[in-house]
N, C-alpha and C positions, 0 to 999 in steps of 0.2 A: 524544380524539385529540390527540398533541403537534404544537406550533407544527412541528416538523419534518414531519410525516407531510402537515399542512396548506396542499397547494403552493399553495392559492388566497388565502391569506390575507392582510392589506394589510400593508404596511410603513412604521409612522408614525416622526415622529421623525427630527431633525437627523444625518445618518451621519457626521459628526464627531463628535458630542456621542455617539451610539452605542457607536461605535468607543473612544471616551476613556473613557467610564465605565466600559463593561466589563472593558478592557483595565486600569483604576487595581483595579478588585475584586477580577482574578485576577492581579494583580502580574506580565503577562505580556510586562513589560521587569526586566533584570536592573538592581542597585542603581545609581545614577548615571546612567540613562536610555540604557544600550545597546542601541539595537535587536537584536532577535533573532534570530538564527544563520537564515540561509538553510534553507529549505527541505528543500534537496539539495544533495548536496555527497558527490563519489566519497572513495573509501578514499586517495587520495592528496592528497585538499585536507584531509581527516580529520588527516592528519598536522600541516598545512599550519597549519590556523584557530590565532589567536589564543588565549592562554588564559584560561581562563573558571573560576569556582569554583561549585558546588551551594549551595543556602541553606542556612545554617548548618552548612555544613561545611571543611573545610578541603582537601578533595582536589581536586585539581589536575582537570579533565574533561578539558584535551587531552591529557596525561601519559595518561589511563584511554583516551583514544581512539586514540593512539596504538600503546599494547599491545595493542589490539583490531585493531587494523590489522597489525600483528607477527604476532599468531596464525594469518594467515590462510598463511603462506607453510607452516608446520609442519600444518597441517592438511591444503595440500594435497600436504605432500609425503609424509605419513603413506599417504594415499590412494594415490597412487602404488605408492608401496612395497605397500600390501595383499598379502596370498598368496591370499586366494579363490581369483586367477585366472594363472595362467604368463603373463603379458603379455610381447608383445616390445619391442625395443627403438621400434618402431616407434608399436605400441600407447598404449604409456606416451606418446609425443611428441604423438602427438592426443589424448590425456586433459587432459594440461597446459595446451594451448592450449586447450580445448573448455573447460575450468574458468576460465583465465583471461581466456578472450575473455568468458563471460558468468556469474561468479557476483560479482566487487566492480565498483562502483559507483550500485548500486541506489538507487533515488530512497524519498526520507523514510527512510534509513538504519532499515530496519527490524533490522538486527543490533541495531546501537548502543544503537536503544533498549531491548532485552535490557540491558545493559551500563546505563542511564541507568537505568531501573525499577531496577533491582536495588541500584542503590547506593544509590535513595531509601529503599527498603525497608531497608537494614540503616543508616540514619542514626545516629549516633552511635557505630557500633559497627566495630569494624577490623577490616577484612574480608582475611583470609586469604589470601596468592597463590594457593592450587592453587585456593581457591573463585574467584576473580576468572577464574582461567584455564578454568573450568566453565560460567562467564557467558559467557565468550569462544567455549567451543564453542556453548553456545547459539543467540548470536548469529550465527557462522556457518551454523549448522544453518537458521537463520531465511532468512538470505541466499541459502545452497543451493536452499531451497524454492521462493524467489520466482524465482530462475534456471531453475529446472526447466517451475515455471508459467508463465516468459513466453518461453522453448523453443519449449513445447506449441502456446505457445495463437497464438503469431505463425506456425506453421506451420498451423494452423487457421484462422485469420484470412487467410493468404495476405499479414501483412505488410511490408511493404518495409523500414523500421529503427529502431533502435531502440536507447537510449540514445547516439543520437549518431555512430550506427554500424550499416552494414547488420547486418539481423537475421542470426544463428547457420546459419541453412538457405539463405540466398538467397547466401552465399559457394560460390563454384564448385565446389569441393573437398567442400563437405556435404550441398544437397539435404534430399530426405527422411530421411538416416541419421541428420541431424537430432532424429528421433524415439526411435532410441534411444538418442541421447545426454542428450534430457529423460529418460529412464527410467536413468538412470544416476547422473545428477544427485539424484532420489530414493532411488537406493539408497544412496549416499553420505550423507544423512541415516540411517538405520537404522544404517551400518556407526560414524557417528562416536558416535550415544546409547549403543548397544551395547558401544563402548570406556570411553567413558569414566563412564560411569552407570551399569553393571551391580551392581556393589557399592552404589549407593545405596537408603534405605530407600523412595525414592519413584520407582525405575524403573518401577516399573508405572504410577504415575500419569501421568510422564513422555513413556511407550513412549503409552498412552490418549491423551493430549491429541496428537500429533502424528497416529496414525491418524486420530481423530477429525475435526480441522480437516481434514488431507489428503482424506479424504473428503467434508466438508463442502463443502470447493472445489473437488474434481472432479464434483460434481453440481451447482455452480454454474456451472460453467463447462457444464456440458450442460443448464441451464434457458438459459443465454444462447446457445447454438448450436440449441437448438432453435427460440428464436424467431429468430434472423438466420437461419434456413433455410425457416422456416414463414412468415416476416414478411412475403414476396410476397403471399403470399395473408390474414392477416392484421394485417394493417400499421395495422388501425382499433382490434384489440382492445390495443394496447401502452398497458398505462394504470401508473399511480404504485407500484399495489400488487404487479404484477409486478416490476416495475425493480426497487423493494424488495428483492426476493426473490430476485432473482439476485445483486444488487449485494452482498446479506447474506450470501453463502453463497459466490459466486465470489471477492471482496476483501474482504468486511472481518474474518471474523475469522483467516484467516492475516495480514492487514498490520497488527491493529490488536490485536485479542486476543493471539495466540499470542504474540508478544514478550514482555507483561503476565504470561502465563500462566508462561512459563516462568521468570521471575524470581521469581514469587509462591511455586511449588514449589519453584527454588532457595534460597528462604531460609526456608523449612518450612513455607508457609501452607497450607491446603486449598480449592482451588479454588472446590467447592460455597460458601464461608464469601464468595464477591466473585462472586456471583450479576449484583449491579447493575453493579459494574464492567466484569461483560463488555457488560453490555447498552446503556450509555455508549459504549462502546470502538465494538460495531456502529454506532452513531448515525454514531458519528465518521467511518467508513471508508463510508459511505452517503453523509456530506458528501462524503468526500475524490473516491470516484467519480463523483461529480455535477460535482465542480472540473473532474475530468478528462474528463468528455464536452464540457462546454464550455471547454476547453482545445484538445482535438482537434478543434474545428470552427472556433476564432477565433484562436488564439494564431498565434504565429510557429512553423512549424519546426525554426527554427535556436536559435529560445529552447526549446521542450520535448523537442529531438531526437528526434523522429522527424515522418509525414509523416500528419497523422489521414485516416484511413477511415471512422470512425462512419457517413457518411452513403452510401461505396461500399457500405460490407459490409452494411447492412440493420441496423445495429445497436437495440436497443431500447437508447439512451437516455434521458438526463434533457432534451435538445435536442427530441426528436421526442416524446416524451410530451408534453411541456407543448405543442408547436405544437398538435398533436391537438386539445388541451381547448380551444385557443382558440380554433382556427381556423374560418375561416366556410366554408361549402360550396363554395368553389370556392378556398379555398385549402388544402380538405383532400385537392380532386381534384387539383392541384398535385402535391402531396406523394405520393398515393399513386403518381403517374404515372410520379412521378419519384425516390422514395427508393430506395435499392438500386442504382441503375444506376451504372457505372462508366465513364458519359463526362462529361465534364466541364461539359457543357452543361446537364445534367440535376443535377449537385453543386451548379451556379452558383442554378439553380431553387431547389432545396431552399435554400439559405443566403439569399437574395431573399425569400425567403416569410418564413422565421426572423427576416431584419431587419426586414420589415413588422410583423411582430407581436412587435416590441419584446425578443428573446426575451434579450438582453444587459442590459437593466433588467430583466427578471424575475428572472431569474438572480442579481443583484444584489440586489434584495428577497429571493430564498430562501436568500443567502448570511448576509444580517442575521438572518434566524429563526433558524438553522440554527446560527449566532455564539449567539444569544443562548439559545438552547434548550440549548446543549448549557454555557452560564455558567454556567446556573441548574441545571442537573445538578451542574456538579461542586462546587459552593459549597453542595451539600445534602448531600455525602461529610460523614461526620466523620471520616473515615481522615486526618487529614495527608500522610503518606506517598501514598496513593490521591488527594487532591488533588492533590499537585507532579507526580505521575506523569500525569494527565490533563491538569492546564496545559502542562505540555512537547509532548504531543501534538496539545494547538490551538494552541502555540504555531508548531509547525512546520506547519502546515497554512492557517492560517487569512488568506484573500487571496492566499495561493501564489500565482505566475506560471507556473510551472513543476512 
């Protein structure tokens, strides 16, 4: 079993001296000791950020990030215009806002990183406009998707807001129609591959990997609705190897794979040939939702924009599994009494219990495994290319705030 899978496991060792060694092995500060690029950061700070250069190459990333940020206005105005459907004038003006209220700004720029893989992969070599502007639809494609899933799943969730902004459904004016404006959202992926990848020799591999995932994550997201609705009654059986298994299938390989995947195919690799690479990438997006359960029960608000529920909606997280394992019998009757409920009395219980049992140092010990397990993955790549592409991904992830 990996230190990762290992939530019991100790954490020895100076967390300065940790943090520095790893960080000197995977070179995960740029040359001259620049701290590394926030987290998150919308389509309009995108523009914004200072400029930065790839190793050993000479192109310019905010120049490439910015034209990624360009494409997005012609993509959605291409959509618009579509013929599918006689839309009226009216039509077309809820489309535009329904797209611009929620497909840019997404948090760990899962476009982008289409755009950043991609350019690792064809290093040394000049990469062509129309192909940079095919990285670009990608990337969008990527961004549509995670719009559409967090549509879905905050109207599922009965969330209140999100990216800093009430959610898409809880606006007067949308409600439940809400629903199918996420299924609309999807179809706008199909219609943009289908334009512009038809002619390619790898649409089919292309058209497979987006079902694939899409599917992946829609049965992930119904292993995780099935326990927040079954959890009343099961609330003892939420153990490591579940969470797993939703967190692998609901988030991590749309956030963390499919990006990878689609630059790997745009620059002619075959999927099957970075078998490891996906299975790294899962690791990663496993950390990253574990970030984000303990995010949602401790952070600020106003620092991760939105208002967490983990502990209203019944959630199976990384918070409530680990209390489970440790807790003693009367602070698991605690928890079962009071997890799920949505008065505040009973939230205050559950977070009371969580601080009794340390659950902000645990978290922080599975943070260092989790660091270090996934070092020693990618410093076993021989791919170069497949290395820079993996430190850029811990690099944005790893200690997040947000």
């Amino acid at each position: 079993m990996s230190e990762l899978t290992t939530e019991t496991a100790a954490c020895g060792g100076d967390q300065r001296g940790l943090d520095g060694e790893l960080e000197e092995k995977l070179l995960l500060h740029d040359d001259g000791g620049a701290a590394p690029p926030p987290a998150e950061y919308s389509a309009v700070a995108a523009m914004q950020q200072k400029r930065c250069r790839f190793p050993d190459q000479g192109a310019d990333v905010g120049d490439y990030h910015e034209r990624f940020v360009r494409a997005y206005d012609r993509l959605r105005d291409e959509l618009l215009a579509d013929d599918s459907c006689e839309l009226t004038d009216e039509a077309r003006r809820w489309l535009a806002q329904m797209i611009d209220y929620n497909v840019p700004g997404g948090k760990l720029n899962r476009g982008l990183s289409v755009i950043d893989s991609y350019l690792l992969l064809k290093q040394g070599s000049e990469v062509p406009e129309d192909e940079f502007f095919l990285a670009c639809v990608l990337g969008w494609c990527v961004e549509w998707f995670q719009a559409c899933a967090l549509v879905l799943d905050d109207i599922a969730d009965g969330s209140h807001t999100r990216r800093d902004q009430l959610c898409w459904f809880r606006r007067p004016e949308v409600g439940l129609r809400g629903i199918n404006d996420g299924i609309l959202l999807k179809c706008h992926i199909a219609r943009l591959i289908k334009k512009y990848f038809r002619e390619k020799t790898y649409y089919i591999d292309i058209s497979e990997l987006w079902n694939e995932v899409a599917l992946q994550t829609s049965l992930g997201q119904m292993l995780d609705l099935i326990s927040t609705h079954n959890g009343v009654d099961e609330l003892a059986r939420y153990n490591i190897e579940g969470y797993r298994r939703i967190v692998k299938y609901k988030t991590s390989y749309y956030s963390f794979y499919l990006p990878v995947a689609c630059a790997l195919l745009l620059s002619g690799a075959k999927l099957e040939n970075f078998t490891e690479l996906r299975d790294i990438l899962t690791e990663m997006g496993i950390y990253f939702q574990a970030q984000d359960d303990y995010l949602d029960c401790f952070a600020d608000p106003n620092t991760i924009g939105k208002i967490g529920t983990d502990i209203e909606d019944h959630k199976c997280s990384w918070l409530i599994v680990q209390a489970l394992g440790h807790a003693n019998i009367n602070q698991i009757e605690v928890l079962l009494k009071n997890y799920g409920k949505k008065d505040s009395t009973s939230v205050s219980k559950v977070k009371s219990t969580y601080s009794t049992l340390d659950l902000k140092d645990m978290f922080s010990e599975f943070e260092d495994r989790a660091y270090k397990h996934l070092v020693t993955s990618i410093q076993a790549q021989h791919d170069r290319a497949v290395q820079e592409i993996l430190k850029s991904f811990l690099k944005k992830i790893h200690r997040r705030k947000k």
